[in-house]
C-alpha positions in Angstrom: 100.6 100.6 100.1 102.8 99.7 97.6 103.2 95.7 96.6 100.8 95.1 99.1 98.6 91.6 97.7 94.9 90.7 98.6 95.3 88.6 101.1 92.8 86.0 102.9 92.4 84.1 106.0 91.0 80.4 105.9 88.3 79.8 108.6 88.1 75.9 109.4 86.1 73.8 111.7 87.1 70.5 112.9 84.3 67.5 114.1 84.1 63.7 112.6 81.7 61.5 111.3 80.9 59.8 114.5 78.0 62.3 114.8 76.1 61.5 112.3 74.2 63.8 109.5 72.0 65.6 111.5 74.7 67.1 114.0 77.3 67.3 111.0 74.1 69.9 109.3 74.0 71.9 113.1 78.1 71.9 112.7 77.9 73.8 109.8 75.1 76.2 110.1 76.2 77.1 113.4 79.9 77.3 111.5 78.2 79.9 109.4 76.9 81.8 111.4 80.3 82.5 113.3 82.2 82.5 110.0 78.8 86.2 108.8 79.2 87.6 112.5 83.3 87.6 112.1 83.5 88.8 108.6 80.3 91.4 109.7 81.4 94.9 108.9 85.2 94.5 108.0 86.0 95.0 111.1 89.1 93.0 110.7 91.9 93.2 108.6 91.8 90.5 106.1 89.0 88.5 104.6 88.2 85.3 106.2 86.9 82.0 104.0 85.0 79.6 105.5 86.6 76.4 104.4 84.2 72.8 104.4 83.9 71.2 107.7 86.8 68.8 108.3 86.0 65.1 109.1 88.5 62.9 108.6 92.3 62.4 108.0 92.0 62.4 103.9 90.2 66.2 104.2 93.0 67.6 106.7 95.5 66.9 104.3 93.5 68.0 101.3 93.0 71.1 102.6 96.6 71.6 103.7 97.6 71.2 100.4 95.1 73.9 98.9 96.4 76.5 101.6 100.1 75.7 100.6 99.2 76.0 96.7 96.9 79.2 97.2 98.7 82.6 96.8 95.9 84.4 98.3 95.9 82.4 101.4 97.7 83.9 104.3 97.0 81.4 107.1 94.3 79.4 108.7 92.0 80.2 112.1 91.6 76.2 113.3 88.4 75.3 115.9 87.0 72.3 116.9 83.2 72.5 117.5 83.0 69.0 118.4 85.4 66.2 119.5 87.7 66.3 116.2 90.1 63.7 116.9 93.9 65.0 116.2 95.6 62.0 114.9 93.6 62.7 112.0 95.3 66.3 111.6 98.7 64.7 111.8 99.6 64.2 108.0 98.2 68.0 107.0 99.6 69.3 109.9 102.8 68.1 108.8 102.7 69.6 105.6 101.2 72.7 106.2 103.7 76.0 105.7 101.2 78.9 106.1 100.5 80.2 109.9 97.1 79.2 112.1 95.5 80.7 114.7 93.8 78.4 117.0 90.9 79.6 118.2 89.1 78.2 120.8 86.0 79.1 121.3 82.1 77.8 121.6 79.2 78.0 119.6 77.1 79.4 122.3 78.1 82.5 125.0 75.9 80.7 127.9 74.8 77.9 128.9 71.3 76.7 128.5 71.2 74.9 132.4 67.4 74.1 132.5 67.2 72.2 129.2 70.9 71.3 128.8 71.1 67.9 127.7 73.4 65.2 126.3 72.5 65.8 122.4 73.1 69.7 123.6 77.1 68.3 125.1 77.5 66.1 122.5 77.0 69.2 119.9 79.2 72.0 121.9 82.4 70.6 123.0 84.8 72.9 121.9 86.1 72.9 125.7 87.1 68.7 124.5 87.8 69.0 120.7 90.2 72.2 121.1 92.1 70.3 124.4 92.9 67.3 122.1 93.9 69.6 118.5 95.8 71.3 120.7 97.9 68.4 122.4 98.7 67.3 118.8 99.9 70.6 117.7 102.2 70.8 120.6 103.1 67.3 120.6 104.2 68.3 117.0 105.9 71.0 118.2 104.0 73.8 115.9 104.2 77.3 116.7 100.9 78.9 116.7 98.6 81.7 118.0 95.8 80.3 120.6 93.3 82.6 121.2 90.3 81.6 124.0 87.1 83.4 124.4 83.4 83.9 123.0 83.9 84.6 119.4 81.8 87.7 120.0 84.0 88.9 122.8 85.6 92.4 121.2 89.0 91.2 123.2 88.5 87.8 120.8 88.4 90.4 118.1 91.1 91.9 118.6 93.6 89.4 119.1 92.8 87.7 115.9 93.3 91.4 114.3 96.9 91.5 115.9 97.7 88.0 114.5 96.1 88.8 111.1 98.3 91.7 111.0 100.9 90.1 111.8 100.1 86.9 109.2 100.2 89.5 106.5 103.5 90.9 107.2 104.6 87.3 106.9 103.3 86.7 103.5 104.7 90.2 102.8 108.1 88.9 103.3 107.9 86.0 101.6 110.0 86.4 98.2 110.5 89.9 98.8 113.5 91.8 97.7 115.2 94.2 99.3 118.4 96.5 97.5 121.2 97.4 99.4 123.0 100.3 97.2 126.3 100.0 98.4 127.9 98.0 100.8 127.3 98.0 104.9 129.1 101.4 106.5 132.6 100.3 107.2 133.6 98.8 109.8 130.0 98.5 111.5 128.9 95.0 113.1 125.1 95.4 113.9 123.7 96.5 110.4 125.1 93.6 108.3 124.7 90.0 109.2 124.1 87.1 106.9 121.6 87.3 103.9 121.6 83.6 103.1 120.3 82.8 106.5 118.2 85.3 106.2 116.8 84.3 102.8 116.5 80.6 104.2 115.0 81.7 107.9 112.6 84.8 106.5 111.7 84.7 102.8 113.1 88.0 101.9 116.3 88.2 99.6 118.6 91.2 99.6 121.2 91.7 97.0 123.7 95.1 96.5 123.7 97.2 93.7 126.2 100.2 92.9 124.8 103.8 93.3 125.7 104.7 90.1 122.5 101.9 88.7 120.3 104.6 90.2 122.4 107.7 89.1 122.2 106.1 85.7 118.3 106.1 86.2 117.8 109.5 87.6 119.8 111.0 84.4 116.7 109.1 81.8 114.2 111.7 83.8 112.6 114.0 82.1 113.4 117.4 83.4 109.5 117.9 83.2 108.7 115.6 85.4 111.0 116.4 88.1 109.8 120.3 88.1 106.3 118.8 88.5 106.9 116.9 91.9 108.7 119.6 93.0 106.2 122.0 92.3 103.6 119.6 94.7 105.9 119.7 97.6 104.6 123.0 98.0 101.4 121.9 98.8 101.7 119.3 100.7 104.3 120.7 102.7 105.7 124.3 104.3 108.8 124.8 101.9 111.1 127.4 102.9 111.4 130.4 100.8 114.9 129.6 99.5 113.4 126.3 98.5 110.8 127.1 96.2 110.4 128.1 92.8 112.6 131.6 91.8 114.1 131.0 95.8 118.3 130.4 95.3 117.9 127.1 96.6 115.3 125.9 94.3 118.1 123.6 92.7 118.2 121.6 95.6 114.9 120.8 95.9 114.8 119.9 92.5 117.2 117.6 92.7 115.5 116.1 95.5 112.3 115.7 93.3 115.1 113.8 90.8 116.1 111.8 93.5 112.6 110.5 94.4 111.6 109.5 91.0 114.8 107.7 90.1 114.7 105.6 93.6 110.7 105.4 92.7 111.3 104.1 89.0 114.3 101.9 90.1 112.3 100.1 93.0 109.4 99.9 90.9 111.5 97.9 88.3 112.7 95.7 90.5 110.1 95.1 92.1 111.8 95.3 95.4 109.9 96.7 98.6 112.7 98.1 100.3 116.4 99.4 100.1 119.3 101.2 102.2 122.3 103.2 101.2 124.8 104.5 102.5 127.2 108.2 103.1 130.3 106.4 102.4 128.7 105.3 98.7 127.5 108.4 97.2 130.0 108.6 93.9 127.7 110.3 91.3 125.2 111.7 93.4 124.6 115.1 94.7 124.3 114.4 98.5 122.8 111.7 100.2 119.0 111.4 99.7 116.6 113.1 102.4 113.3 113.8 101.5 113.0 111.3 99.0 113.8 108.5 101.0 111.3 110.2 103.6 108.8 109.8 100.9 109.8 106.8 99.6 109.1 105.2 103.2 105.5 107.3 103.2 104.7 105.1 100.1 105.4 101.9 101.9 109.0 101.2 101.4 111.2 100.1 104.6 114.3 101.6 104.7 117.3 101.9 106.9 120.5 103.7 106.7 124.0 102.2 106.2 123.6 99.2 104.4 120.9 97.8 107.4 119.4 95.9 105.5 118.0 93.9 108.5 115.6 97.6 109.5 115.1 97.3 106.1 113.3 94.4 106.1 111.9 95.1 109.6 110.4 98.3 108.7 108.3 97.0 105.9 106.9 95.0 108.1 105.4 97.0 110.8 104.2 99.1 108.0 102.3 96.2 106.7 101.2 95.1 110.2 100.3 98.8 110.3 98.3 98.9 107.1 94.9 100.5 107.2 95.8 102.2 110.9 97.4 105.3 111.2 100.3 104.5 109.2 102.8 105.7 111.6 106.0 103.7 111.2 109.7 104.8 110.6 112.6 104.1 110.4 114.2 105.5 113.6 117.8 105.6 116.2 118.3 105.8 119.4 120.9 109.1 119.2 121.2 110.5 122.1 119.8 110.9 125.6 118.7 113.3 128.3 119.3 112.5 131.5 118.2 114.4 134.3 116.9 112.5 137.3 113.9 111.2 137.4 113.2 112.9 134.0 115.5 110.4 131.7 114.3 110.4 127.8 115.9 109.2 124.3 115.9 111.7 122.0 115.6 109.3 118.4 115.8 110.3 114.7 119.0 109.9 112.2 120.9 112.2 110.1 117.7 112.9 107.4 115.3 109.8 107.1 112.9 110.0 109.8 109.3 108.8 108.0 106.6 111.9 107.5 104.2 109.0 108.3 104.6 109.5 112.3 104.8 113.4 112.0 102.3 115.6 114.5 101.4 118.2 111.7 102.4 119.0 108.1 106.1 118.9 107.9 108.7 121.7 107.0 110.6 121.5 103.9 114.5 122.8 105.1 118.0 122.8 103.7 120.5 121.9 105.6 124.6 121.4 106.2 124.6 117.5 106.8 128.4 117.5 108.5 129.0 113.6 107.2 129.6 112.6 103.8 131.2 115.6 102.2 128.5 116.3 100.0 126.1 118.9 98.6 123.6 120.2 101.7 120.5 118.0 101.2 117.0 118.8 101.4 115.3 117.2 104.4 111.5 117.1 106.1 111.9 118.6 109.8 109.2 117.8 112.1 108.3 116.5 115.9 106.5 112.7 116.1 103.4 112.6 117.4 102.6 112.1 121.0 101.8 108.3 122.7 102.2 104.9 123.1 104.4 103.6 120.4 107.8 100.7 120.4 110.8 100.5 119.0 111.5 97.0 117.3 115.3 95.4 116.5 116.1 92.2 114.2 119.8 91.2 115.0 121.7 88.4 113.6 122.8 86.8 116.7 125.4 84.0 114.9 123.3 81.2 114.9 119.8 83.1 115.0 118.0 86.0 114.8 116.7 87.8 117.6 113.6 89.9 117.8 114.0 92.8 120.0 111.1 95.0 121.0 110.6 98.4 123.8 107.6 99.5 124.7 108.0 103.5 124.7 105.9 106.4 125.3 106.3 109.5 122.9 106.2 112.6 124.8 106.4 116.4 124.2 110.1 118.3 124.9 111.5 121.8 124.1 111.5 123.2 121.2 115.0 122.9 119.1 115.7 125.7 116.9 118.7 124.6 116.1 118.5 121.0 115.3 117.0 120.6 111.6 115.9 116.7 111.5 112.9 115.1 111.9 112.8 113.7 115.5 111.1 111.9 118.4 111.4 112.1 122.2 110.2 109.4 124.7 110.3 107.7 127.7 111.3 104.0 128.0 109.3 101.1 130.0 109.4 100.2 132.4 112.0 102.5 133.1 115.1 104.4 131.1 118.1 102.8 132.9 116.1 99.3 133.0 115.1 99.5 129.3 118.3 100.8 128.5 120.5 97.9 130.6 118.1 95.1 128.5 118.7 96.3 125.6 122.1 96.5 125.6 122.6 93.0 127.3 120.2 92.0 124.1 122.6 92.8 121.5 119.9 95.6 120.3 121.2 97.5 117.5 121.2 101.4 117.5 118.6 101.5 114.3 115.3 100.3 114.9 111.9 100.2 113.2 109.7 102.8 115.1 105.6 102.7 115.4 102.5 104.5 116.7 100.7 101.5 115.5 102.0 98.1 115.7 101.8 96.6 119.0 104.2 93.9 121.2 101.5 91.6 120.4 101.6 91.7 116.5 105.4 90.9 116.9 105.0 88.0 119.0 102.4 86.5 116.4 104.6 87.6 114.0 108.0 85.8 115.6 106.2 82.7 116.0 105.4 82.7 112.4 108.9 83.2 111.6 110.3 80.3 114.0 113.1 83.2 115.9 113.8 84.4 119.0 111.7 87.0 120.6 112.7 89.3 124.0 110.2 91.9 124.9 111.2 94.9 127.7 108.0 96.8 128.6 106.7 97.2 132.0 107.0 93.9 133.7 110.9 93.7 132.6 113.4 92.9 136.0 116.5 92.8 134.6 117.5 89.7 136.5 115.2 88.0 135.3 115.7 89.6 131.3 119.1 88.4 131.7 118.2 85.0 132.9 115.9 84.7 130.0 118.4 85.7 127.4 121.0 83.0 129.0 117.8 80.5 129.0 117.3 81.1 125.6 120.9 80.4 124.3 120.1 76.7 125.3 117.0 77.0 123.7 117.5 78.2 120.7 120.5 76.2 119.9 118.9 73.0 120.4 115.7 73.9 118.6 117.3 75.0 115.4 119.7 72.1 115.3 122.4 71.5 112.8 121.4 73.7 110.0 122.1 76.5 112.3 
């Protein structure tokens, strides 16, 4: 994926002198051993790096310094194999700005009960070390993942996979830039929002550039290397006759191709990893871009469509959380519905940019009348989304906050549409359409979204923590009563929590 860094995870154990040598040696080869069986076949996401045992106040801070000063660090997994007492933690703690995890755990699945002895509790007291680190890190108010089990238990796994996923998003985001070409679509509330806070609250920056800095860039192209992209859509993808080489609408896919490389060549410059236009800011440009924004998003690129620069940002992220999975995220709307009884689905896509990433099969390659804009017709992928579980995530600017809004949805199969040439989903709400669709609404959720097959509710928990915002989930435990109590609850909350600087 494209700007995507190594990344590493931090592995530390906390005990304290009081133990002597001997148990400090046990400590660590029994630290060691976790560290091998965790890191054992890659089974998870990012690397983890056993750090050295911490045992007093001077080596917390030391090594929350090192974490803050290494690039490669993307967080820290925190357990306490012995009594590790917190008041030493309190200066690192303090100072630390990467995520942790705390796991709490044991060295040993079972208990040995006919030779258990006091040098045996004195050694394994996770069950006392963890309760006090993790007084101090509430006492301190720190948001953080806690994650209890065996650290063999698959479920243990997996957990720690969600939160690493998430952990790497975060870094992701963290001096990122975004381009907005154009301005927001006029008049629209949802899609723009403040990009200071944003740039103070997330990490990410996003600044506007006219569309005529990437017509400029598309005109350099060589004509060359246009006619050799276009030539490779037709075998990745079914092309329409018209379409391809000697067809009458081979023009238009070529401009596509010239389209793709100019956004390619422009991001790549700027190192940005993501962008959004916009119909109503097209001077200069044949049409609006369709396939080569689809691509663009294949390669890793969030994107979102009138000047939403907020599912910009949002859908790089669940592609990063994604990485290594399927790949399936896009970005997506909610466009219309069907809504027979008992039988109530959302039919989501957007006018072109619906990512190939989620598509069941190889795409078609189509041209089209687009009806908006008044410009050229513009070449787009046309495909159904693959079946299953999958959610539909929102990042609003609530005033004094952003708001993390996530459904849970199930993709499901629907009649054919013969006449309907986008790339599109159909699914089914939780915990029910006219509950899911109540919640969101009373949430403020926006009408674009960031769509994925892989990234889970969990994953954006982790990952809202990280970021310090608000977070409401509707999946099937939602009551709407209670939703709406929530999101009045958490007016209070969030107000006081942020303080002033809000």
């Amino acid at each position: 994926m494209i700007g995507l860094k190594p990344l590493k995870i931090w592995f530390v154990c906390g005990s304290q002198h009081l133990y002597g040598p001997e148990t400090l040696a046990q400590v660590d080869a029994q630290f060691s051993e976790i560290t091998a069986a965790l890191s054992k076949d890659g089974k998870l996401p990012l690397e983890i790096v056993q750090q050295p045992v911490v045992k007093s106040p001077a080596e917390a801070t030391e090594l929350a310094v090192r974490a803050n000063s290494d690039p490669e660090c993307g967080g820290l997994i925190l357990w306490m194999h012995t009594f590790s007492p917190s008041k030493m933690w309190i200066r690192g703690l303090s100072q630390l700005n990467k995520p942790f995890l705390h796991l709490h755990t044991q060295y040993a699945r079972e208990l040995p009960w006919d030779t258990i002895d006091m040098d045996y509790m004195n050694l394994n007291q996770a069950a006392h070390g963890d309760r006090e680190a993790g007084f101090i890190h509430t006492r301190m108010r720190l948001g953080r993942k806690v994650v209890a089990g065996h650290w063999s238990d698959p479920e243990v796994h997996a957990r720690i996979d969600a939160w690493m996923r998430a952990a790497r998003a975060w870094d992701d985001w963290q001096g990122a830039r975004f381009c907005r070409f154009g301005d927001n679509m006029r008049e629209v509330a949802v899609t723009d929002g403040d990009k200071v806070a944003a740039e103070m609250k997330l990490g990410f920056s996003v600044n506007g550039y006219g569309i005529m800095d990437l017509v400029d860039v598309m005109e350099t192209l060589a004509d060359s290397d246009v006619a050799d992209l276009a030539a490779s859509y037709e075998n990745e993808y079914n092309v329409v006759d018209a379409l391809k080489k000697g067809g009458d609408r081979h023009d238009s896919l070529l401009n596509a191709a010239r389209q793709e490389l100019g956004l390619k060549t422009f991001l790549e410059a700027g190192g940005f990893k993501g962008f959004t236009d916009t119909f109503e800011d097209l001077h200069g440009m044949e049409t609006l871009p369709g396939m080569a924004t689809q691509r663009m998003m294949a390669a890793g690129y969030g994107f979102a469509g009138e000047g939403d620069w907020k599912t910009v940002a949002l859908v790089r992220a669940l592609k990063v959380m994604g990485h290594g999975m399927s790949g399936a995220t896009s970005f997506m709307e909610d466009y219309t519905y069907h809504m027979a009884p008992g039988q109530e689905q959302v039919l989501g896509s957007h006018m072109l940019e619906i990512c190939p990433t989620i598509a069941d099969g190889k795409p078609n390659i189509e041209i089209h009348p687009l009806g908006i804009g008044g410009k050229a017709d513009p070449v787009r992928m046309v495909f159904n989304a693959k079946l299953g579980p999958a959610l539909n995530a929102s990042l609003m600017d609530m005033g004094n906050r952003f708001r993390l809004l996530v459904n849970e949805v199930t993709s499901v199969e629907h009649p054919d549409l013969p006449k309907l040439p986008v790339a599109r989903a159909v699914w089914e709400c939780k915990p029910d359409f006219k509950t899911a669709l109540s919640a969101w609404i009373l949430a403020g959720g926006a009408h674009h979204t960031a769509y994925s097959n892989d990234v889970t509710t969990e994953m954006l928990e982790d990952f809202a923590t990280m970021a310090g915002i608000e977070l409401a989930v509707i999946n099937d435990d939602t009551r709407l009563d209670r939703f709406k109590q929530d999101l009045r609850t958490n007016e209070i909350y969030w107000h006081l929590a942020l303080g002033v600087k809000a």
